[in-house]
N, C-alpha and C positions, 0 to 999 in steps of 0.2 A: 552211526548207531553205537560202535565200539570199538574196542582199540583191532577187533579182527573181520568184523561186518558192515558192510558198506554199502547203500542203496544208489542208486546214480539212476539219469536220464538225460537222453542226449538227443538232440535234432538232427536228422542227419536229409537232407534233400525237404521233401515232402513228407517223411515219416518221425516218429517218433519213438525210441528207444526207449527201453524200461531192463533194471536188472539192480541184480544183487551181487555183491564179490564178497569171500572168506578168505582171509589167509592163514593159515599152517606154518610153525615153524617149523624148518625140515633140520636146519643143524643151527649154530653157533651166528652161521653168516647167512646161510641163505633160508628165505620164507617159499612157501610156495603158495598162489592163489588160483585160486578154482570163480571162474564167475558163470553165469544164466542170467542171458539177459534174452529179452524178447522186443523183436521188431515189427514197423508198421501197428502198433498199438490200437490206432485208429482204423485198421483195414481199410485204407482209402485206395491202398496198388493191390492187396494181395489178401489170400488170410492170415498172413504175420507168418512170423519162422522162428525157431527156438535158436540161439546161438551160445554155445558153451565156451570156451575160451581158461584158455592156463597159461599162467607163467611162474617161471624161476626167477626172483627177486634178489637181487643182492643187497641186504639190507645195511650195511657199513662202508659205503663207498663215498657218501664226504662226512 
């Protein structure tokens, strides 16, 4: 979507993923990204479940 928003979806067994990721530049080298994704889409196991997820990105490493 942009150079810091990102939509994705992923299959994972039986179910299907859906989410968003942002990234943050925190300094010179490293980004930080915040994502919200949601599983089971289809509630075919479950009622779905929210999943948050963060990492520390080093963005200059090749």
């Amino acid at each position: 979507m942009s150079d810091h928003l990102s939509l994705g979806a992923s299959w994972y067994g039986d179910e299907v993923i859906a989410g968003v990721t942002s990234t943050f530049e925190v300094s010179d080298r490293l980004d930080l990204q915040l994502g919200l994704s949601y599983g089971d889409v289809g509630q075919r196991n479950s009622d779905g479940r929210w999943m948050l997820s963060i990492a520390v990105v080093r963005a200059d490493i090749f």
